[in-house]
PyMOL CGO cylinders between C-alpha atoms (Angstrom):
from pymol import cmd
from pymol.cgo import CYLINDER

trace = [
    CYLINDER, -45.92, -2.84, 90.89, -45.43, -0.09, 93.17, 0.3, 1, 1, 1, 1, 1, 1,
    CYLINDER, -45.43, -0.09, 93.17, -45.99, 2.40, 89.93, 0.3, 1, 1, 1, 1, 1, 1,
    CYLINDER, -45.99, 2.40, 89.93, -49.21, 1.22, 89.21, 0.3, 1, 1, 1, 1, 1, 1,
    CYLINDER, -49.21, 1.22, 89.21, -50.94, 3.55, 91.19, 0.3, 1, 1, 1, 1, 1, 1,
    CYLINDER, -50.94, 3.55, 91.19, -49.07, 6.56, 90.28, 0.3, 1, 1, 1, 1, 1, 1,
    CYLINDER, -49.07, 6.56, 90.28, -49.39, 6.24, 86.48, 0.3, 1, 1, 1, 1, 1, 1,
    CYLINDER, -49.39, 6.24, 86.48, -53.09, 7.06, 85.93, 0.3, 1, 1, 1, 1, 1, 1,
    CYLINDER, -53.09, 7.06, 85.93, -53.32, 8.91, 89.70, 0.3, 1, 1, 1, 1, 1, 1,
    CYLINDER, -53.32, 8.91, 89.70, -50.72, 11.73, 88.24, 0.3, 1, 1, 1, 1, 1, 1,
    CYLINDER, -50.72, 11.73, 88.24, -50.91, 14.15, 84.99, 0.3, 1, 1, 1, 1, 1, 1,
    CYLINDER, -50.91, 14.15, 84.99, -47.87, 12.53, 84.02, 0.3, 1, 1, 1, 1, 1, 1,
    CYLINDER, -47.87, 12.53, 84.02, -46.31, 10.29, 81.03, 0.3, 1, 1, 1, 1, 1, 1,
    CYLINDER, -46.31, 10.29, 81.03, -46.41, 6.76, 82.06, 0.3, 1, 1, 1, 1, 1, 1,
    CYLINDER, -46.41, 6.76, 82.06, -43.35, 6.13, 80.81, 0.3, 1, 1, 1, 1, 1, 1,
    CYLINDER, -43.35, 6.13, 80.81, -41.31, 8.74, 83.45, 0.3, 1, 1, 1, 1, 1, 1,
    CYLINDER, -41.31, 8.74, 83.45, -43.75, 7.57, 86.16, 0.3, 1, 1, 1, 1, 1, 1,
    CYLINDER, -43.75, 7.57, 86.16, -42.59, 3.84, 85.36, 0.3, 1, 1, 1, 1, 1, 1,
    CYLINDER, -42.59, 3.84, 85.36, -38.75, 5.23, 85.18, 0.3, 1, 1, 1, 1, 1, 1,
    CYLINDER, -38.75, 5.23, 85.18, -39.28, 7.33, 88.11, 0.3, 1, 1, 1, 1, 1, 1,
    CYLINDER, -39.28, 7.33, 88.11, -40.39, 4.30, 90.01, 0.3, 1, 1, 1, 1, 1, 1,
    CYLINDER, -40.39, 4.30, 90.01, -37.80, 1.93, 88.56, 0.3, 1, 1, 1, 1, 1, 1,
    CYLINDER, -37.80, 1.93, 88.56, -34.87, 4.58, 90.14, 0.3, 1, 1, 1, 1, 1, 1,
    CYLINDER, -34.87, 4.58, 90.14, -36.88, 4.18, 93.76, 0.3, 1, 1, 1, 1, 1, 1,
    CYLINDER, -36.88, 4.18, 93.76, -36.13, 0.40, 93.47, 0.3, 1, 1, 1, 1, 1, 1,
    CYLINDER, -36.13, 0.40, 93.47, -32.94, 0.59, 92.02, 0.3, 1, 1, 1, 1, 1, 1,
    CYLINDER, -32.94, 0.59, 92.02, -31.76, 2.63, 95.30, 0.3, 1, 1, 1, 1, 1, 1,
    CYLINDER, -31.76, 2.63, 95.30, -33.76, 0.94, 97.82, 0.3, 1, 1, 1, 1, 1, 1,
    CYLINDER, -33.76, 0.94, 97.82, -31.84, -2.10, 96.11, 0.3, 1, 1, 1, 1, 1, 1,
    CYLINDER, -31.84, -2.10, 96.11, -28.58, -0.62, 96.36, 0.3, 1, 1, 1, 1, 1, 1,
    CYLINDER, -28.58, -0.62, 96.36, -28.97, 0.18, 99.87, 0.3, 1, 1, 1, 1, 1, 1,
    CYLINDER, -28.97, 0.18, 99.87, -29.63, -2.98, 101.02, 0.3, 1, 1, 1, 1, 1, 1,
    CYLINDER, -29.63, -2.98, 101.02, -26.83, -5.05, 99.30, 0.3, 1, 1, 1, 1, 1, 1,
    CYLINDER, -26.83, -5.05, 99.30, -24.48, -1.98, 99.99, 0.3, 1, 1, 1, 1, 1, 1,
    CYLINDER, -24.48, -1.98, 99.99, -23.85, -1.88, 96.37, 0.3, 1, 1, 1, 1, 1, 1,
    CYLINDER, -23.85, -1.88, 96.37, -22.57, -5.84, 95.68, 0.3, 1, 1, 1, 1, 1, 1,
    CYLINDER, -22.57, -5.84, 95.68, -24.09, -8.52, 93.86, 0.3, 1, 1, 1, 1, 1, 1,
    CYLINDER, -24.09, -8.52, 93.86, -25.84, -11.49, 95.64, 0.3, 1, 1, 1, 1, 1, 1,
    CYLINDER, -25.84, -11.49, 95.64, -24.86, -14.57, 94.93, 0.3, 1, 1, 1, 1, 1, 1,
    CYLINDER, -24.86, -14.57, 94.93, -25.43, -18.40, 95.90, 0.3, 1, 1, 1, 1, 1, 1,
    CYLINDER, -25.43, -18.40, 95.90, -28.29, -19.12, 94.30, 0.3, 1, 1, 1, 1, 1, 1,
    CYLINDER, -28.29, -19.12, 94.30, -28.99, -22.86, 95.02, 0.3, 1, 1, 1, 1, 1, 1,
    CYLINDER, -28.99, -22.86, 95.02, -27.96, -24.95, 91.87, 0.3, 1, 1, 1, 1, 1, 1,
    CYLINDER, -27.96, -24.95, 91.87, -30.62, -27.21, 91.89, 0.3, 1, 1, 1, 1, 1, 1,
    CYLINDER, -30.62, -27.21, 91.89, -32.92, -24.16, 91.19, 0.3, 1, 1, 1, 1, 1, 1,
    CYLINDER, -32.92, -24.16, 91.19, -30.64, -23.42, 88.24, 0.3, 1, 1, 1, 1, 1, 1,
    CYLINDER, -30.64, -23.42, 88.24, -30.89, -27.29, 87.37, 0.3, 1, 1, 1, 1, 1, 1,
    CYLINDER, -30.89, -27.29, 87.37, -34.25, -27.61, 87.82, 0.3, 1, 1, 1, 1, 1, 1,
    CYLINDER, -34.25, -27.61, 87.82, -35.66, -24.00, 85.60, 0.3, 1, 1, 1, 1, 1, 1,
    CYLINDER, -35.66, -24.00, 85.60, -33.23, -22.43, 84.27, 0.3, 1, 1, 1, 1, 1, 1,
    CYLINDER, -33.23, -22.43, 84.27, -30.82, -25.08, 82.46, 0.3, 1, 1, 1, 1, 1, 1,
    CYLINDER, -30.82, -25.08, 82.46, -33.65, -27.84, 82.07, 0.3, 1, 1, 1, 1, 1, 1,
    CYLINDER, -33.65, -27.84, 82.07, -33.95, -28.82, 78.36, 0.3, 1, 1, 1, 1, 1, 1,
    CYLINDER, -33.95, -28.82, 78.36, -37.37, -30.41, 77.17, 0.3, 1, 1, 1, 1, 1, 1,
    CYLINDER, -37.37, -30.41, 77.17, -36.70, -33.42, 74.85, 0.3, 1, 1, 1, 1, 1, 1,
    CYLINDER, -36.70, -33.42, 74.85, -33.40, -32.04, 74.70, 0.3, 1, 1, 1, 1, 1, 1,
    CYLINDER, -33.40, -32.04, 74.70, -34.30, -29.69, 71.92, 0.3, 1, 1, 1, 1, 1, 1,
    CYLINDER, -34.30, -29.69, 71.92, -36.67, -26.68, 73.89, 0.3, 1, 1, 1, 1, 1, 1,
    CYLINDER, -36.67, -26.68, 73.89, -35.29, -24.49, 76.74, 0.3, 1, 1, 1, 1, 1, 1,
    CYLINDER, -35.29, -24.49, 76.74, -37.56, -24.84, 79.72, 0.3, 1, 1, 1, 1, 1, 1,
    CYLINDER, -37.56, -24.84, 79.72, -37.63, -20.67, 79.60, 0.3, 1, 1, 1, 1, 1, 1,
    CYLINDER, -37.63, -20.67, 79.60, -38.80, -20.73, 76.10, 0.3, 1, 1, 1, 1, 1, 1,
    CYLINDER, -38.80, -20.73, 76.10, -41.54, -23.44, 76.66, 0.3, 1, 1, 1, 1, 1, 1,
    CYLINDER, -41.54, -23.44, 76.66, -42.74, -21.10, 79.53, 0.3, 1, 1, 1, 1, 1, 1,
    CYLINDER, -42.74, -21.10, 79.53, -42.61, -18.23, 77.20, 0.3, 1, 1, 1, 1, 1, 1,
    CYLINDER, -42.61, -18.23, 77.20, -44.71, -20.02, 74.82, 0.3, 1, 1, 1, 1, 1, 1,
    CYLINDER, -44.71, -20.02, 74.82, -47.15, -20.99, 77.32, 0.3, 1, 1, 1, 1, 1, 1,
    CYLINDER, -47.15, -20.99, 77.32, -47.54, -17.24, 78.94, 0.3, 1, 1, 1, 1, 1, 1,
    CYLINDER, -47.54, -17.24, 78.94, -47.99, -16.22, 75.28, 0.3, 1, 1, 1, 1, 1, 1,
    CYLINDER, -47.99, -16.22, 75.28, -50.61, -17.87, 74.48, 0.3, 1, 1, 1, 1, 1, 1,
    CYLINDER, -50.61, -17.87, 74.48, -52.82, -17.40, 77.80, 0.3, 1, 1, 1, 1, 1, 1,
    CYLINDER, -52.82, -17.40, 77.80, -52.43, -13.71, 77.56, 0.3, 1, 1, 1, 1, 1, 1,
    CYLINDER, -52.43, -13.71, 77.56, -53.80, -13.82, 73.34, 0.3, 1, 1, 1, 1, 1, 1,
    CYLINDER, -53.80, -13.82, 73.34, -56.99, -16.14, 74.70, 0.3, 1, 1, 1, 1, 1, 1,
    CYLINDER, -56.99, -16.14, 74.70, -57.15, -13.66, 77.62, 0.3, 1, 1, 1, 1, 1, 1,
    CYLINDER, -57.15, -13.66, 77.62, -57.07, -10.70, 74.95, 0.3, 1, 1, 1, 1, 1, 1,
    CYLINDER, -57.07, -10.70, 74.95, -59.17, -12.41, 72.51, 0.3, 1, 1, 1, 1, 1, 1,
    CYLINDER, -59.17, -12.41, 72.51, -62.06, -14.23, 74.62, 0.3, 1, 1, 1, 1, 1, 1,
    CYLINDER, -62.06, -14.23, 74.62, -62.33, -11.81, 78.00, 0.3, 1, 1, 1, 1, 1, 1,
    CYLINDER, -62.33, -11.81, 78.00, -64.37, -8.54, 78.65, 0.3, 1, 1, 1, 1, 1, 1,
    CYLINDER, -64.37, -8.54, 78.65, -61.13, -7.65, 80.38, 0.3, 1, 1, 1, 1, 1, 1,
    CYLINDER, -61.13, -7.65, 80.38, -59.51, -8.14, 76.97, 0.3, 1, 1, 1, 1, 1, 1,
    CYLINDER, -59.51, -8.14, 76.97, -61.88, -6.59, 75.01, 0.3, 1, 1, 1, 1, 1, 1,
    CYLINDER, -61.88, -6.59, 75.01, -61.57, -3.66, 77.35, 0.3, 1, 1, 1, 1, 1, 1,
    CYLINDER, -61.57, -3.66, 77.35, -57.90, -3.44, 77.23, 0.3, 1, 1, 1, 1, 1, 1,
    CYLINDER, -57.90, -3.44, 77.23, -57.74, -3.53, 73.63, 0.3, 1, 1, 1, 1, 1, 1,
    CYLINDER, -57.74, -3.53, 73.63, -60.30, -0.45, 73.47, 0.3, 1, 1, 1, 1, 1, 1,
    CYLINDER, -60.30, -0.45, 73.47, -58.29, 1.25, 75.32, 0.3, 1, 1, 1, 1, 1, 1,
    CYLINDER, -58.29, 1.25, 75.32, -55.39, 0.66, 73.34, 0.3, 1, 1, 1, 1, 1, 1,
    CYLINDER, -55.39, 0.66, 73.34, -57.60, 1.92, 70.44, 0.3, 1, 1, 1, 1, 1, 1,
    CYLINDER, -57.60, 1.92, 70.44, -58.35, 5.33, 71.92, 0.3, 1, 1, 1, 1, 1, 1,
    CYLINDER, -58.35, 5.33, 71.92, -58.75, 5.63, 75.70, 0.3, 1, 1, 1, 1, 1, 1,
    CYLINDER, -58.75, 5.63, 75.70, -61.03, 8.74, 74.69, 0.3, 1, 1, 1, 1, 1, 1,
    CYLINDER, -61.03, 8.74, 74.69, -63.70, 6.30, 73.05, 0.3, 1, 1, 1, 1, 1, 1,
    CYLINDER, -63.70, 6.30, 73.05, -63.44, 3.93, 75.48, 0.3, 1, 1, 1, 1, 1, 1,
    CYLINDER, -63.44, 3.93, 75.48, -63.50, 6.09, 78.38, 0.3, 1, 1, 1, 1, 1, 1,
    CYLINDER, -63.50, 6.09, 78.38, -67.03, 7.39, 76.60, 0.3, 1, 1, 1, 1, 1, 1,
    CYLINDER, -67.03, 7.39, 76.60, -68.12, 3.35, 76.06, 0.3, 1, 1, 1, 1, 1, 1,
    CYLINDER, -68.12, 3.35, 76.06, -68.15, 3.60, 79.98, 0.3, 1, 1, 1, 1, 1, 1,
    CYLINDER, -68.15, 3.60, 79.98, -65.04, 1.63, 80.18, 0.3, 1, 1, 1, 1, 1, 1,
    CYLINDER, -65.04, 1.63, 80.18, -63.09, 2.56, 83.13, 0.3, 1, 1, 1, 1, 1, 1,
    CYLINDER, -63.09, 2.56, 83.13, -59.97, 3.29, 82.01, 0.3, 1, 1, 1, 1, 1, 1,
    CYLINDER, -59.97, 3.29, 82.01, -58.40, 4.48, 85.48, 0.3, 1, 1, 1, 1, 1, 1,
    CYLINDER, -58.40, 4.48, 85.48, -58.87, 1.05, 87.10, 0.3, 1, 1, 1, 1, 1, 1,
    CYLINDER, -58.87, 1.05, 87.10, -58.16, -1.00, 83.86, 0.3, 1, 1, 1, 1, 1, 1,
    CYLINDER, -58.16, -1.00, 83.86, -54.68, 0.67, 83.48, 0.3, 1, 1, 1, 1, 1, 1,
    CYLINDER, -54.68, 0.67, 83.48, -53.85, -0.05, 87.27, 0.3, 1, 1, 1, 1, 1, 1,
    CYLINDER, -53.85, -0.05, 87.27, -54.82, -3.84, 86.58, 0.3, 1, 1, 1, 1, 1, 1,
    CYLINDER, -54.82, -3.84, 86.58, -52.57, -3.62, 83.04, 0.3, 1, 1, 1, 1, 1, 1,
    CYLINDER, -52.57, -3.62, 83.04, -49.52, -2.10, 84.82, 0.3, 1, 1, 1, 1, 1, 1,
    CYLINDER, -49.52, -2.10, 84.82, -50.00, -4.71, 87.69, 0.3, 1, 1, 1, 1, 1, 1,
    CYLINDER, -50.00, -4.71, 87.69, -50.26, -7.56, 85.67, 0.3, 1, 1, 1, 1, 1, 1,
    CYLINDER, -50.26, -7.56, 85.67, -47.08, -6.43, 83.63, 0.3, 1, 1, 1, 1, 1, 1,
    CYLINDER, -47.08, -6.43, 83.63, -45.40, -6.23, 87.11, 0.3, 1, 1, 1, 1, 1, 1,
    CYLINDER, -45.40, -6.23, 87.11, -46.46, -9.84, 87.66, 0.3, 1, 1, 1, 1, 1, 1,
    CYLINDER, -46.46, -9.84, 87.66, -44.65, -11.39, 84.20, 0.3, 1, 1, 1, 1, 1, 1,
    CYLINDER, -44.65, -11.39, 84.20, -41.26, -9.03, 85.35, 0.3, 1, 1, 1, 1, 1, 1,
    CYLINDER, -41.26, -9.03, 85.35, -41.33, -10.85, 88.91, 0.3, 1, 1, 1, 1, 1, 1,
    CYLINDER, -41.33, -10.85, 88.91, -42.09, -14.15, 86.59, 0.3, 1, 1, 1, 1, 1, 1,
    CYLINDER, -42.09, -14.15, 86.59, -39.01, -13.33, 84.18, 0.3, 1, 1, 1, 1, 1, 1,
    CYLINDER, -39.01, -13.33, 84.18, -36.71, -12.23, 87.00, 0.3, 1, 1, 1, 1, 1, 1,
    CYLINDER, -36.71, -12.23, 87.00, -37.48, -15.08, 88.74, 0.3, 1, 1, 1, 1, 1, 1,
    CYLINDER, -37.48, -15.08, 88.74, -36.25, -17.22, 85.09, 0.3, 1, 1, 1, 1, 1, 1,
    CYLINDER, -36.25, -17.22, 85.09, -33.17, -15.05, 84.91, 0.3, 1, 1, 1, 1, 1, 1,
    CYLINDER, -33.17, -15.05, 84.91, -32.29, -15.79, 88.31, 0.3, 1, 1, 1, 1, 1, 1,
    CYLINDER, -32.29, -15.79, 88.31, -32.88, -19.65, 87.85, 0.3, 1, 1, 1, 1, 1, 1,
    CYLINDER, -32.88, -19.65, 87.85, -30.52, -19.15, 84.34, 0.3, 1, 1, 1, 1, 1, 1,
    CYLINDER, -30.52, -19.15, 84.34, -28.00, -17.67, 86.30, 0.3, 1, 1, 1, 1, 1, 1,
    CYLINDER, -28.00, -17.67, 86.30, -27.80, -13.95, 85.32, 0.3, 1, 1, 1, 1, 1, 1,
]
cmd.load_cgo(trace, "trace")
């Protein structure tokens, strides 16, 4: 989330603003663990998200994934801020002339994707990756 601010701030792709940013926290990372891998995650977190099985048949992780799919198509299909998002999708030109504010809606877009990574690291940790 730390990107969001520089994508639409700077003249620059996105995508090497979001790489760019990804290197920072890669670093500061490797810094602080002096280049090992952390381990002792408590199994009952494991137990609990990661390795739980619904009816025996659905991975927890997948029932989540289900779940977060579905909020973010209502939120898409039934929200101004969807309806806004998907202009901009379109063509940020025309919706930038609609008087949509395309600045601020792709800070709240990149932020929001930096919420499900947390989310999904947070999974991947409980699976034990």
């Amino acid at each position: 989330m730390p990107g969001a601010p520089l994508r639409p701030a700077l003249p620059r792709n996105p995508l090497i603003a979001t790489l760019g940013t990804m290197e920072i926290g890669t670093g500061i990372a490797l810094v602080i663990t002096n280049g090992g891998n952390i381990s002792g995650l408590p199994s009952q977190i494991q137990s609990a998200i990661g390795l739980n099985m619904i009816g025996g048949v659905l991975p927890l992780p997948t029932l989540v994934a289900l779940v977060v799919a579905a909020l973010v198509t209502l939120l898409l299909k039934y929200t101004r801020f969807g309806m806004r998002s998907l202009a901009m999708g379109s063509s940020r030109t025309a919706a930038e002339r609609a008087g949509i504010k395309t600045r601020r809606q792709t800070i709240q877009l990149t932020m929001i994707a930096g919420a499900f990574v947390m989310a999904l690291s947070a999974i991947e940790a409980a699976l034990g990756h």
